[in-house]
C-alpha positions in Angstrom: 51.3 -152.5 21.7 50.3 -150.7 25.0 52.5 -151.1 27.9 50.4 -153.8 29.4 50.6 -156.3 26.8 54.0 -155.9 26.7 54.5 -156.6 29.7 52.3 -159.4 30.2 53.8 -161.0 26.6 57.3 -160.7 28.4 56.2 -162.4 31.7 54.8 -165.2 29.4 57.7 -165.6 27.5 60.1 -165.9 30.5 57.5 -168.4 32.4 57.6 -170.5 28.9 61.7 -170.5 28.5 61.9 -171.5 32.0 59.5 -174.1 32.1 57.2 -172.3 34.5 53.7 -174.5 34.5 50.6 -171.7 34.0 47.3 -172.4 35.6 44.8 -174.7 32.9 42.3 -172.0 33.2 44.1 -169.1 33.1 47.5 -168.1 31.0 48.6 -165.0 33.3 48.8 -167.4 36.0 51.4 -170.1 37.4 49.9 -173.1 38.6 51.3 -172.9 41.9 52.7 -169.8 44.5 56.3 -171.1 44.4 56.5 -171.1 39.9 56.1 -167.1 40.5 59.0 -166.9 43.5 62.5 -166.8 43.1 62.3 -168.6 46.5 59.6 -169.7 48.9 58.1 -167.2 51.1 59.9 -166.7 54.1 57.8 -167.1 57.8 57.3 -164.2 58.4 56.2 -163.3 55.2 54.1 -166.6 54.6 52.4 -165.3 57.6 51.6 -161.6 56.9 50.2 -162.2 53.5 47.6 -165.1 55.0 46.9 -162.4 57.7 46.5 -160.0 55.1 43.7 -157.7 53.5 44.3 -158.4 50.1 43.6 -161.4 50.0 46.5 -162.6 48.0 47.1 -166.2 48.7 43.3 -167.0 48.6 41.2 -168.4 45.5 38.5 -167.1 44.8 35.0 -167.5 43.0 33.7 -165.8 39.8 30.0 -164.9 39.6 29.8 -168.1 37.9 31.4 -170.2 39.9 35.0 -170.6 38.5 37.6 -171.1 40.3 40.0 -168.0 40.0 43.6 -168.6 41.1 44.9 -166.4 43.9 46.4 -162.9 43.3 50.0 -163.5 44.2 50.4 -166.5 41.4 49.3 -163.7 38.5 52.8 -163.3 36.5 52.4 -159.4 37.2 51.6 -159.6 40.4 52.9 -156.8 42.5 53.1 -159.3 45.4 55.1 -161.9 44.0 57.3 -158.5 42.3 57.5 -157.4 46.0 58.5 -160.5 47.9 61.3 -161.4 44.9 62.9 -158.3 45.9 61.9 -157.4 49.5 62.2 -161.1 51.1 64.4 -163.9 52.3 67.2 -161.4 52.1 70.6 -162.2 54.3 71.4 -159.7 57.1 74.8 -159.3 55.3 72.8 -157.9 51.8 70.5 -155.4 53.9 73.2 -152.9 53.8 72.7 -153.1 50.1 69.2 -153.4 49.7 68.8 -150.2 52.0 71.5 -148.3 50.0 69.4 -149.2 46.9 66.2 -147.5 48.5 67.8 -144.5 49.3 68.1 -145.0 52.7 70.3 -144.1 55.1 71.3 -147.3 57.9 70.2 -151.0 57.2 66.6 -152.0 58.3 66.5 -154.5 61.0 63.1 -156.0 59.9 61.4 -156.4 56.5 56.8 -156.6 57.1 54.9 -157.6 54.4 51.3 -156.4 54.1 51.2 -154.0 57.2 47.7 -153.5 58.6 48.3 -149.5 60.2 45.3 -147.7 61.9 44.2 -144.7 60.0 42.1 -143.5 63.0 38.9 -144.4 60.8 37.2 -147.9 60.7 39.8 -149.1 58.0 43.5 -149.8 57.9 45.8 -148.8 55.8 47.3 -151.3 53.9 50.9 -151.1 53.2 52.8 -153.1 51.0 56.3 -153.5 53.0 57.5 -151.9 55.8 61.2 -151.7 56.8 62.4 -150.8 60.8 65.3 -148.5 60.6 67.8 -147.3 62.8 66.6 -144.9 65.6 63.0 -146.0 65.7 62.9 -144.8 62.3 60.0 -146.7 59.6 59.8 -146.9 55.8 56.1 -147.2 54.5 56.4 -149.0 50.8 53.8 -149.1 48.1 54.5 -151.3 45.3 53.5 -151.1 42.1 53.9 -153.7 38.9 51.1 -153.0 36.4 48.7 -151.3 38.0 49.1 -148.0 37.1 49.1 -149.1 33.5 45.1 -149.3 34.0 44.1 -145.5 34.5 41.1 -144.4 37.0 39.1 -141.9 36.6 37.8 -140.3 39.7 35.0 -137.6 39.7 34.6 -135.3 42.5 33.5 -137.0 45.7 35.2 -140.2 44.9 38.6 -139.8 45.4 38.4 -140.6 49.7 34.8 -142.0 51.2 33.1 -139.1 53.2 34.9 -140.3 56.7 37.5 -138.9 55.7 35.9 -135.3 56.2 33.1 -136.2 58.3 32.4 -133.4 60.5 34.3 -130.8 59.2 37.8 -132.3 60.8 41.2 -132.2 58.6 42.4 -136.0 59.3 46.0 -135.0 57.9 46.1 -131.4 59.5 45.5 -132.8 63.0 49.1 -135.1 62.5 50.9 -132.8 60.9 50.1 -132.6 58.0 48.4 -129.6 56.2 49.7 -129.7 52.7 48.4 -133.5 52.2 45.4 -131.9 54.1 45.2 -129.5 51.0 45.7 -131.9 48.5 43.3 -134.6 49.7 40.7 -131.2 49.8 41.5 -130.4 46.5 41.4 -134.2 44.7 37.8 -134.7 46.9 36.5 -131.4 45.7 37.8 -132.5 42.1 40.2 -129.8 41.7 42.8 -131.7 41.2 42.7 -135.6 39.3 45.6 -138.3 39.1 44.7 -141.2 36.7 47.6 -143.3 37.0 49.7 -142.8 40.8 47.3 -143.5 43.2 47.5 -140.6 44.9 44.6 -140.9 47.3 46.2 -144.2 48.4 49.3 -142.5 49.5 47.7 -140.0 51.0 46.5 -142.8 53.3 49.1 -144.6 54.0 51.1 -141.0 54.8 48.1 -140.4 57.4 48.1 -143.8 58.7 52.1 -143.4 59.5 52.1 -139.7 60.9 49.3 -141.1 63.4 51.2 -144.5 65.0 55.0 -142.7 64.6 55.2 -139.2 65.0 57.7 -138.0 62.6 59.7 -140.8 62.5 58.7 -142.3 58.9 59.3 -142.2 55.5 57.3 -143.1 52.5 58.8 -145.2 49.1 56.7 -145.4 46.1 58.3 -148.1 44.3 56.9 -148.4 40.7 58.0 -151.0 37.3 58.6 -148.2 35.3 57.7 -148.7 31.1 59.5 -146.3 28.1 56.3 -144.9 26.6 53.9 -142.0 26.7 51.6 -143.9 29.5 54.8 -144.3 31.3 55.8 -140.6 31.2 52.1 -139.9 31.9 52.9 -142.1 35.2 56.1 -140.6 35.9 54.8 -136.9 35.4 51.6 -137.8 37.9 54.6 -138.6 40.8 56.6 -135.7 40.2 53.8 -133.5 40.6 52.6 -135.5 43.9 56.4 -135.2 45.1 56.4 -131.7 44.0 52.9 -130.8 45.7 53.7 -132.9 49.5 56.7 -134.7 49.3 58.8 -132.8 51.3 56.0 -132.9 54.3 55.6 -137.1 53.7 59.2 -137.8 53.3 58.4 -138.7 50.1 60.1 -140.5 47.2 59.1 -142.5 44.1 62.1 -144.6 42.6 61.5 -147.2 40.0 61.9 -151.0 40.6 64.9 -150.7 37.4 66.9 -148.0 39.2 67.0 -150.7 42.6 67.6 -153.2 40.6 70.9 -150.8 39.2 72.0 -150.3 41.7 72.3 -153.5 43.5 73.4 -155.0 40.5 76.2 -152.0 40.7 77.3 -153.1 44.5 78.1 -156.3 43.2 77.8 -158.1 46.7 76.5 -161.1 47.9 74.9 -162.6 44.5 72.9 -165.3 45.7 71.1 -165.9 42.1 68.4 -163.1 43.2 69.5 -160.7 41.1 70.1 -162.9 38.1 66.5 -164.3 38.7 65.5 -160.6 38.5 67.2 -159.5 35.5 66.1 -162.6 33.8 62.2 -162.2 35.0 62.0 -158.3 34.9 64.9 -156.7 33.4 66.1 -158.8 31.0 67.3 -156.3 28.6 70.0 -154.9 31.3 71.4 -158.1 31.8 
């Protein structure tokens, strides 16, 4: 069985022994936003993903007509993955939730869905972004399932031609010459990653070096899977961490090893982490 199914089998069985109602139309999806939270989106949150450009509280139409539930109520929705660990957390727990991520202080503000200028007609769209101490930011792309569905990008493809309009290096004039080299090399088709989305964090590095200096950091947060599409994955980050993370303040850590370690801290359960070992790790419970 490929990772996916897995997966998706897994999310199904823990909707059905929890009495999670899915959608009439659809199995992969809960009938309502809330079925797929361990609690109701916070304000703040609420408000950023409405505000959004992913469109993930909004149904939408097929070519046919149907009605297709919004993205956010899919059981492997990176959204709904994202907001179970990212929101509604105590200021008490952030000390825990930032040791988890690596980082060094407790953030002092949690964004969902972070529109940040590229200096191109488009945003870059980040997942979560967390304020740190000393005007410090922590750019977060999260990944559930995605990456288990690999693109193939032929030369030209990987960034639309705005990127390189003109001549100019987008990355180089921030700071940035190494991404400017990779970005070069995966345009030109030198260089291909199927599975990481590589191009997209090359845009939302570019998109933070332009609004804060050198004052950021980039998380690629990932559900990790134990097979050979999963080392496939993991291999793709080390080799992006290996070509420019040193220059983004890069680092990819799975949503399992977080999950250790707050589970190791052992403060402050408030049923999150049960509801996540139950949901998405159930065999490290």
């Amino acid at each position: 069985m490929s990772g996916l199914k897995a997966i998706c089998e897994a999310q199904r069985e823990w909707a059905a022994a929890n009495g999670v109602g899915l959608d009439d139309g659809y199995a992969d999806y809960v009938r309502s936003l809330e079925l797929n939270l361990w609690r109701p989106l916070s304000a703040p949150a609420l408000a950023a993903f409405r505000a959004g450009g992913g469109g993930e509280l909004s149904d939408r139409r097929s070519r046919s007509g149907k009605l297709i539930p919004a993205k956010i109520r899919a059981l492997r929705s990176s959204a709904a993955l994202a907001a179970n660990l990212f929101d509604n957390w105590p200021e008490g727990g952030l000390v825990d939730l930032g040791r988890a991520m690596g980082l060094h202080g407790k953030p002092s503000s949690i964004a969902f869905e972070a529109q940040v200028p590229t200096g191109l007609e488009r945003c870059a769209n980040l997942d979560v972004i967390l304020a740190m101490p000393g005007d410090q930011v922590v750019g977060v792309e999260s990944k559930f399932t995605e990456w288990l569905s690999p693109k193939e990008v032929g030369p030209g493809d990987a960034f639309r031609p705005a990127y390189f309009e003109g001549g100019r290096g987008r990355w180089e004039e921030v700071g940035l010459p190494r991404a400017q080299a990779l970005a070069a090399d995966m345009q030109e088709g030198r260089i291909a990653f199927r599975r990481c989305g590589a191009a997209q964090l090359l845009k939302h590095a570019l998109a933070l070096a332009r609004n804060h200096g050198d004052r950021w950091h980039l998380r690629y947060i990932y559900y990790d899977w134990p097979n050979a599409e999963g080392q496939e994955h993991r291999d793709e980050v080390f080799r992006f961490a290996d070509l420019v993370g040193e220059e983004l303040h890069f680092e990819a850590l799975s949503y399992q090893t977080v999950f250790e370690r707050l589970r190791a801290a052992g403060k402050g359960e408030d049923g999150r982490l049960t509801y996540l070992g139950e949901r998405y790790f159930p065999t490290r419970c």
